[in-house]
Each structure stands twice: as structure tokens, then as C-alpha cells.
OpenMM code with the backbone's topology and positions (N, CA, C; nanometers):
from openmm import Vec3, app, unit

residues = "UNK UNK UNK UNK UNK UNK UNK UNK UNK UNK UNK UNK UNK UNK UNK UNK UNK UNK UNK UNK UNK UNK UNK UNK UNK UNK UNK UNK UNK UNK UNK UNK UNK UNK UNK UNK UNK UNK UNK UNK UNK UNK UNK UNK UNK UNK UNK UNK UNK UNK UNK UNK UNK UNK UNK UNK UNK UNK UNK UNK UNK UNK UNK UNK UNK UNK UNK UNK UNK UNK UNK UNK UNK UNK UNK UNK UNK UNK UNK UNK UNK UNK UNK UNK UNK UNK UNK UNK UNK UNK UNK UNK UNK UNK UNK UNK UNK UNK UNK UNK UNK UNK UNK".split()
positions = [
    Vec3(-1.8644, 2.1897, -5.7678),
    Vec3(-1.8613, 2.0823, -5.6725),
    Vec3(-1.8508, 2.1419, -5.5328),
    Vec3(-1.9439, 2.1030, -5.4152),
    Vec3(-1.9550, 2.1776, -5.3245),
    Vec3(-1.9054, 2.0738, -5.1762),
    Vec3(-1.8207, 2.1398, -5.0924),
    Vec3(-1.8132, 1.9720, -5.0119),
    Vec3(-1.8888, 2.0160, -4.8781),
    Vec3(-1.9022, 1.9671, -4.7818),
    Vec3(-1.9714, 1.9524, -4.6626),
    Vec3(-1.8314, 2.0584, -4.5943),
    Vec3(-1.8606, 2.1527, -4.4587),
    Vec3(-1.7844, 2.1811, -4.3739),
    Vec3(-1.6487, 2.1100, -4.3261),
    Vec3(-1.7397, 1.9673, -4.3362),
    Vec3(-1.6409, 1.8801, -4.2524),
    Vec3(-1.5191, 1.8346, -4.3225),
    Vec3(-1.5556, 1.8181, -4.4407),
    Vec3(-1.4413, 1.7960, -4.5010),
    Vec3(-1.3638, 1.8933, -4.5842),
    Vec3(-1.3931, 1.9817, -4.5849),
    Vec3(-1.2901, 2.1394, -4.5693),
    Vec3(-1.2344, 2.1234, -4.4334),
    Vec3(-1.2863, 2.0899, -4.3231),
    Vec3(-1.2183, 2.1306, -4.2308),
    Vec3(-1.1211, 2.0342, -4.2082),
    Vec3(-1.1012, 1.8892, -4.2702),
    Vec3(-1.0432, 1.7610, -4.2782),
    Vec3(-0.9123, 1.7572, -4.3552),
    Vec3(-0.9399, 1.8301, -4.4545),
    Vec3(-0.9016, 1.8696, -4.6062),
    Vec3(-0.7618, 1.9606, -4.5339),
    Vec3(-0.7911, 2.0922, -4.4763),
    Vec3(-0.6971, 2.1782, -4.4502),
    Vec3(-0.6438, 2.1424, -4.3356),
    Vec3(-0.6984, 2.0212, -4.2481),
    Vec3(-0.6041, 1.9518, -4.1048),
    Vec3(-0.4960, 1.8569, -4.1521),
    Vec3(-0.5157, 1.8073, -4.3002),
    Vec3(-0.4691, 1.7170, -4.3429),
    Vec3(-0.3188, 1.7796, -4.4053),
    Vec3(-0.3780, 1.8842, -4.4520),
    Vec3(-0.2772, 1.9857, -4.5397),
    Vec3(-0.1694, 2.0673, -4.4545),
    Vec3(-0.2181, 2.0996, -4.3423),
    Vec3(-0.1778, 2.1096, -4.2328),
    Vec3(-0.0412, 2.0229, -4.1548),
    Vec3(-0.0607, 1.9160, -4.1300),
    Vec3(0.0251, 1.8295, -4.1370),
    Vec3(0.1366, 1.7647, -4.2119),
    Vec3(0.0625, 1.7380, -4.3504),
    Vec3(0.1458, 1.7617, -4.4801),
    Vec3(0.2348, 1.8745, -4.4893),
    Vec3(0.2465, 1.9839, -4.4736),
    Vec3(0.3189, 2.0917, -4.4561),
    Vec3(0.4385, 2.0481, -4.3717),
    Vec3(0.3908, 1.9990, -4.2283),
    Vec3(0.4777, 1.9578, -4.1419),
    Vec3(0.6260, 1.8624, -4.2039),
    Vec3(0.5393, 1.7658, -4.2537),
    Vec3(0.6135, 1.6321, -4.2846),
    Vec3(0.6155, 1.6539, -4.4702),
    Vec3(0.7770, 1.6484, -4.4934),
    Vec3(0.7836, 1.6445, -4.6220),
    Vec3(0.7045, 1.5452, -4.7522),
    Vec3(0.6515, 1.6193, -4.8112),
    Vec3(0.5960, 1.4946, -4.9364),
    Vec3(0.6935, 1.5277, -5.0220),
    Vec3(0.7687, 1.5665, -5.0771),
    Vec3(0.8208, 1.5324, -5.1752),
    Vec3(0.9717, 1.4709, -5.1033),
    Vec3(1.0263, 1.3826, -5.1696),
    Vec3(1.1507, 1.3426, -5.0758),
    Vec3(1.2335, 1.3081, -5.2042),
    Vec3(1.4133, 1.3638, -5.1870),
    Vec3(1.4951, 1.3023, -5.2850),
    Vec3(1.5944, 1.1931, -5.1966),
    Vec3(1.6124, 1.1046, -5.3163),
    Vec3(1.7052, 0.9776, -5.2413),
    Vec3(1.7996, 1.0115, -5.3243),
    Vec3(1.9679, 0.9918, -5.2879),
    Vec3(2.0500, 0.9750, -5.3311),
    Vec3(2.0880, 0.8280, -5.4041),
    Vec3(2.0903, 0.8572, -5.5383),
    Vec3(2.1577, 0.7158, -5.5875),
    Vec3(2.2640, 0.7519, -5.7116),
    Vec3(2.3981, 0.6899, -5.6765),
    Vec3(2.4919, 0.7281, -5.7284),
    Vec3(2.5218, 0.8684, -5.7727),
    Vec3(2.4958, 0.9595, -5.6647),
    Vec3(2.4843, 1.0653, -5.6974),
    Vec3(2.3987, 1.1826, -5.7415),
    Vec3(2.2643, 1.1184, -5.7953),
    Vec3(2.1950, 1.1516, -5.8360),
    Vec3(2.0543, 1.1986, -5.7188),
    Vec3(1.9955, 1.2805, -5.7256),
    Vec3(1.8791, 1.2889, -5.6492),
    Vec3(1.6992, 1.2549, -5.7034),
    Vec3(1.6862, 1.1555, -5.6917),
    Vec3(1.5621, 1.1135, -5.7895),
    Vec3(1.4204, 1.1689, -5.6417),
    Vec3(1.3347, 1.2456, -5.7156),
    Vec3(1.2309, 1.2771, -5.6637),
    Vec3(1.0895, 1.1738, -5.6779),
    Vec3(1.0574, 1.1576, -5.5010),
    Vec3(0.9670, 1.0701, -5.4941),
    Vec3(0.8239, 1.1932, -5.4625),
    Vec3(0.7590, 1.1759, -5.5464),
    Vec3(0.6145, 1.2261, -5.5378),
    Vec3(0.4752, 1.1722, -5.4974),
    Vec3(0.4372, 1.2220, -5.3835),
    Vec3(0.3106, 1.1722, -5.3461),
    Vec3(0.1778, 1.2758, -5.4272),
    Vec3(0.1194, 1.2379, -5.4461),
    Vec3(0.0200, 1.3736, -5.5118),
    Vec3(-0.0864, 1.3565, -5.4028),
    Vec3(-0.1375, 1.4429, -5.3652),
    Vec3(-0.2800, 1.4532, -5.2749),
    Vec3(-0.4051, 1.3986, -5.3068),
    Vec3(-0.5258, 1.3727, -5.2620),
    Vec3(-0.6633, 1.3612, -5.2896),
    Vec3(-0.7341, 1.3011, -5.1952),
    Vec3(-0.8651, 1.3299, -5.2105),
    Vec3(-0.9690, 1.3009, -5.0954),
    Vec3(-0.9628, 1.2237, -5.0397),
    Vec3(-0.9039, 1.1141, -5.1325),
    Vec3(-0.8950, 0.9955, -5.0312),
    Vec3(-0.7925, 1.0164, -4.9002),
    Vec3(-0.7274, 1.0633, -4.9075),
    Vec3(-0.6237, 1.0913, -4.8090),
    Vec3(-0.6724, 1.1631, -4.6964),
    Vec3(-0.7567, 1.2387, -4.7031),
    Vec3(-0.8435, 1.3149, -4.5747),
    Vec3(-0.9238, 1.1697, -4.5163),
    Vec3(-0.9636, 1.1263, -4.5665),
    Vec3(-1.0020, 0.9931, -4.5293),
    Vec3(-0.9548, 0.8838, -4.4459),
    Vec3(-0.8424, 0.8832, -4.5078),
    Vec3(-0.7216, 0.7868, -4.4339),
    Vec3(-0.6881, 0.8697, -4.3199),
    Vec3(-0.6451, 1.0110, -4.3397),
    Vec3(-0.6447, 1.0692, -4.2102),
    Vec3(-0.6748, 1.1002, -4.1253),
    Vec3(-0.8359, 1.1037, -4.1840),
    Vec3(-0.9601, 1.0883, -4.0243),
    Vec3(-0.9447, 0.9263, -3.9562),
    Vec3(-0.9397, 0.8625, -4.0286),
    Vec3(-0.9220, 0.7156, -3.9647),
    Vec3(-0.7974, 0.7045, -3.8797),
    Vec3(-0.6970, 0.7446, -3.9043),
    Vec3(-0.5793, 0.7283, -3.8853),
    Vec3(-0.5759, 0.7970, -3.7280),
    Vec3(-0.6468, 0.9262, -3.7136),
    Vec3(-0.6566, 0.9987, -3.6261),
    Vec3(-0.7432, 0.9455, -3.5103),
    Vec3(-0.8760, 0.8725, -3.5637),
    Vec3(-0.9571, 0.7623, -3.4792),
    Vec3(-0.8449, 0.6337, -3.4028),
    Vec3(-0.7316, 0.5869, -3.4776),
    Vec3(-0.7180, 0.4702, -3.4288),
    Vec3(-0.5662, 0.5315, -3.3500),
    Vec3(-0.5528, 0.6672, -3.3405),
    Vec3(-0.4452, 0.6980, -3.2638),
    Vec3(-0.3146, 0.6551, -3.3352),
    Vec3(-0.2952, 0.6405, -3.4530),
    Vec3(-0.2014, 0.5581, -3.5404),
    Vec3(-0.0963, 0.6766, -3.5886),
    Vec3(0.0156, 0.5893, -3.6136),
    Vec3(0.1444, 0.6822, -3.6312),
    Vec3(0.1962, 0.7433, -3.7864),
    Vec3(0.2235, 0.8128, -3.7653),
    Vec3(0.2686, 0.9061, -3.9054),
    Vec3(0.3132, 0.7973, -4.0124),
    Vec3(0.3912, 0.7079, -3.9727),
    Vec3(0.4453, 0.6280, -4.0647),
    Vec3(0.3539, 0.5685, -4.1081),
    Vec3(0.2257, 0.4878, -4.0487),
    Vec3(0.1257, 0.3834, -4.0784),
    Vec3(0.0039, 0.5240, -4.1936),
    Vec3(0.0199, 0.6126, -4.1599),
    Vec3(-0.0548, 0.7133, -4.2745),
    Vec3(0.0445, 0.6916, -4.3791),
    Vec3(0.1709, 0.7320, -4.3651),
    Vec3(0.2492, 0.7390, -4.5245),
    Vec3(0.2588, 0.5939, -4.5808),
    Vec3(0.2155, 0.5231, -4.4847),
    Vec3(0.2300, 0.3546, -4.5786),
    Vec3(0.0524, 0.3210, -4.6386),
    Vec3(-0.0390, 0.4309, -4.5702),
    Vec3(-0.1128, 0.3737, -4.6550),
    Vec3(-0.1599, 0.4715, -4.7960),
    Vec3(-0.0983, 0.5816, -4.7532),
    Vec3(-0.1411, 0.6995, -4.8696),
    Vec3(-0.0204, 0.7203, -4.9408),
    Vec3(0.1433, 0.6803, -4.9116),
    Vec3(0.2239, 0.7169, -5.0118),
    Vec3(0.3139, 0.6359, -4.9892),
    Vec3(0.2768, 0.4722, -5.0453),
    Vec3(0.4295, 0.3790, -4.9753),
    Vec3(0.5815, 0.3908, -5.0026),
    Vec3(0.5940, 0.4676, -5.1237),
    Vec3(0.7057, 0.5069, -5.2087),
    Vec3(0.8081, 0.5991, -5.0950),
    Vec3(0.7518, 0.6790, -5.0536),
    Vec3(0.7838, 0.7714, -4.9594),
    Vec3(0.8703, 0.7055, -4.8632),
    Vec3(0.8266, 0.5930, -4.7683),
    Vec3(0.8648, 0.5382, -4.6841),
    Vec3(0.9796, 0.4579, -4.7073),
    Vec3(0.9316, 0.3890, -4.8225),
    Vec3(1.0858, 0.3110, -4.8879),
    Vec3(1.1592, 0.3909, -4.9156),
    Vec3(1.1601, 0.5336, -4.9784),
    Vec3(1.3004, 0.5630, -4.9833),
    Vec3(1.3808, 0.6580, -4.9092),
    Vec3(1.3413, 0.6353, -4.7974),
    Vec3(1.4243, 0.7276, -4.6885),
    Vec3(1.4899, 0.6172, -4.6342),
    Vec3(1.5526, 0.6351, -4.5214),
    Vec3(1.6803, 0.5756, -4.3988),
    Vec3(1.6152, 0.5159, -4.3186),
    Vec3(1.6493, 0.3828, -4.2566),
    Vec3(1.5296, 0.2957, -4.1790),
    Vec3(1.5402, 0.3985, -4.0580),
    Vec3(1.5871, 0.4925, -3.9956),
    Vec3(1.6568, 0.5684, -3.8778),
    Vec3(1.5033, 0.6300, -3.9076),
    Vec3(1.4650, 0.7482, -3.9949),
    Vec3(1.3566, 0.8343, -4.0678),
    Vec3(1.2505, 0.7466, -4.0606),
    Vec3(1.2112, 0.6555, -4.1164),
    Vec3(1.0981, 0.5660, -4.1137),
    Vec3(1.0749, 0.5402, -3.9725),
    Vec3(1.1900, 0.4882, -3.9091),
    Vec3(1.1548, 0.4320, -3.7597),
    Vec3(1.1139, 0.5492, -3.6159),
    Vec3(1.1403, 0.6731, -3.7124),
    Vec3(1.1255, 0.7776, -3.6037),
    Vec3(0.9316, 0.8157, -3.6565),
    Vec3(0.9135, 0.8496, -3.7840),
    Vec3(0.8012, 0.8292, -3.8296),
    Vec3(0.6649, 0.7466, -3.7727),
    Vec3(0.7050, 0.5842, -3.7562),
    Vec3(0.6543, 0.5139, -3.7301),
    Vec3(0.6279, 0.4936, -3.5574),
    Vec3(0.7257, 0.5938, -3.4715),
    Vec3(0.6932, 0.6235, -3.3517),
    Vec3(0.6246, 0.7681, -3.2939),
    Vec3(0.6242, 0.8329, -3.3921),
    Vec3(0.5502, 0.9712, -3.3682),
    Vec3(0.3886, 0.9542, -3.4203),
    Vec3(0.2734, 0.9302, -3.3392),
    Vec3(0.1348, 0.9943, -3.3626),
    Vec3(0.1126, 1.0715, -3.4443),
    Vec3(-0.0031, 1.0815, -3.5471),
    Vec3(-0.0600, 1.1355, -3.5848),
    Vec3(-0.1503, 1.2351, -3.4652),
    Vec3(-0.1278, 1.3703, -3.5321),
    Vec3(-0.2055, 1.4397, -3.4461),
    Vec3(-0.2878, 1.5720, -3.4970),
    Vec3(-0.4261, 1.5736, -3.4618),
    Vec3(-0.5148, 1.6559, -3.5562),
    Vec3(-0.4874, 1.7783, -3.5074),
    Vec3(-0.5942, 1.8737, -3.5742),
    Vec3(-0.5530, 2.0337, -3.5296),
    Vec3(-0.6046, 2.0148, -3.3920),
    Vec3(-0.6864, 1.9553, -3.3233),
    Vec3(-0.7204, 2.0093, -3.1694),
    Vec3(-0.6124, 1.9758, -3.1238),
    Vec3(-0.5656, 1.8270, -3.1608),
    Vec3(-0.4076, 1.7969, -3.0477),
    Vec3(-0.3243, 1.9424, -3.0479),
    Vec3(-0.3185, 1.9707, -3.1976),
    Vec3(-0.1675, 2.0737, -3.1788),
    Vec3(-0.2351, 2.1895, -3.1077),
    Vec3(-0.3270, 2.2341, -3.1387),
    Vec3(-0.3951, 2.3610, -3.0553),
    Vec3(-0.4234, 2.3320, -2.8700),
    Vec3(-0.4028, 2.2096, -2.8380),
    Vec3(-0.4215, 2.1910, -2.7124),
    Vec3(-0.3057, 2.1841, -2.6616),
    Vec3(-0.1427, 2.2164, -2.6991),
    Vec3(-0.0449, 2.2503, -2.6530),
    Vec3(0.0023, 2.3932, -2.6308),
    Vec3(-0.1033, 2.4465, -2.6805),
    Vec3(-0.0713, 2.6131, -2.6886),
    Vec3(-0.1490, 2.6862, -2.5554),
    Vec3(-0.0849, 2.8002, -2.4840),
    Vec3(-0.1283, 2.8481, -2.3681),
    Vec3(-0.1969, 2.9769, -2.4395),
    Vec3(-0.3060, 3.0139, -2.4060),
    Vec3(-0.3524, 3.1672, -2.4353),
    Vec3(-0.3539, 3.2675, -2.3182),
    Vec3(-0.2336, 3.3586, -2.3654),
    Vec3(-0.1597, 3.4600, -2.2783),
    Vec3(-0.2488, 3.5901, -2.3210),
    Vec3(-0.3707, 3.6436, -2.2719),
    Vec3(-0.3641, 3.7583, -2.2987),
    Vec3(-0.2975, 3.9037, -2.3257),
    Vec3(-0.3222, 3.9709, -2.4420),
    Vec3(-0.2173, 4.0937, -2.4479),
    Vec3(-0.1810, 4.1660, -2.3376),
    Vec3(-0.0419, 4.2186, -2.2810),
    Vec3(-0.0586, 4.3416, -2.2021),
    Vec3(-0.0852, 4.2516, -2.0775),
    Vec3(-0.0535, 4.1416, -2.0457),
    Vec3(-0.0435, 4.0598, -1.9069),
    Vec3(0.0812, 3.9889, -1.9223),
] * unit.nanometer
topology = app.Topology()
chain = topology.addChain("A")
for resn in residues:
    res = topology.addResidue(resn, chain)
    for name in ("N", "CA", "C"):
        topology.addAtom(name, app.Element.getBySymbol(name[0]), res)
């Protein structure tokens, strides 16, 4: 199975981010730590190119690719989520200065 550039390059911006922001999350209940699992797939590069088009926030991606996630964290976590942007690899690479070596 062979995919287009673009979505390798979608694929690992997506993964990218994911790294950032935890997918697996444990909730405390009575002690216990029960693990919430999102599993990955194409569709999700999808949602994340869109997501990235409409300037939309981290939280509005995890509510549409992993709603489980969102419910079981702290409304504090969700509400900080839901105010932070989604942001692709050019955003994060356009905060970085290039300092040549030896200057």
C-alpha cells in the first residue's frame, strides 16, 4: 500500500503533535487508575488537516477523534485544551530562529 507524499507528510505532523499531547490518559476512580485509549488511523490525519484549515483548538480535535479522552480528565485540562490551537509543523517551525554555527 503506497500513500501520496502528502499524507506521509500529514501522517508524521499529526504524530508529531500526538507526541506532544498525551493519548493515553489514566483517571483515578476509587483508587484505581483505568486507562483511556485512543488508537490512531487515517482518519485522524484528516481531521487534522481540517482542524488545522479552520484554525480550531486541540480540544475540538480530541472531541472529534477521541471523545473518551476529553471526558475523563478535569474540566481545568479540557478547558485549557479547548483554548490552545492546533498548530501544524510550519507554525512550530516558524517560532524557531536559525542561528548560524560559530556566530
Amino acid at each position: 500500500m503506497t500513500h501520496s507524499p502528502r499524507i506521509s507528510l500529514l501522517l508524521l505532523a499529526l504524530l508529531a503533535v500526538l507526541t506532544s499531547v498525551p493519548g493515553l490518559v489514566f483517571e483515578e476512580t476509587a483508587g484505581q487508575q483505568l486507562a483511556v485509549e485512543c488508537p490512531f488511523n487515517e482518519s485522524h490525519a484528516l481531521v487534522y488537516q481540517r482542524i488545522l484549515e479552520q484554525n480550531a483548538s486541540v480540544g475540538e480535535y480530541y472531541e472529534m477523534t477521541c471523545p473518551e479522552f476529553l471526558e475523563s480528565m478535569p474540566p481545568e485540562t479540557r478547558a485549557h485544551l479547548y483554548n490552545t490551537t492546533m498548530r501544524g509543523p510550519r507554525d512550530i517551525a516558524a517560532d524557531r530562529v536559525f542561528v548560524p554555527p560559530g556566530k
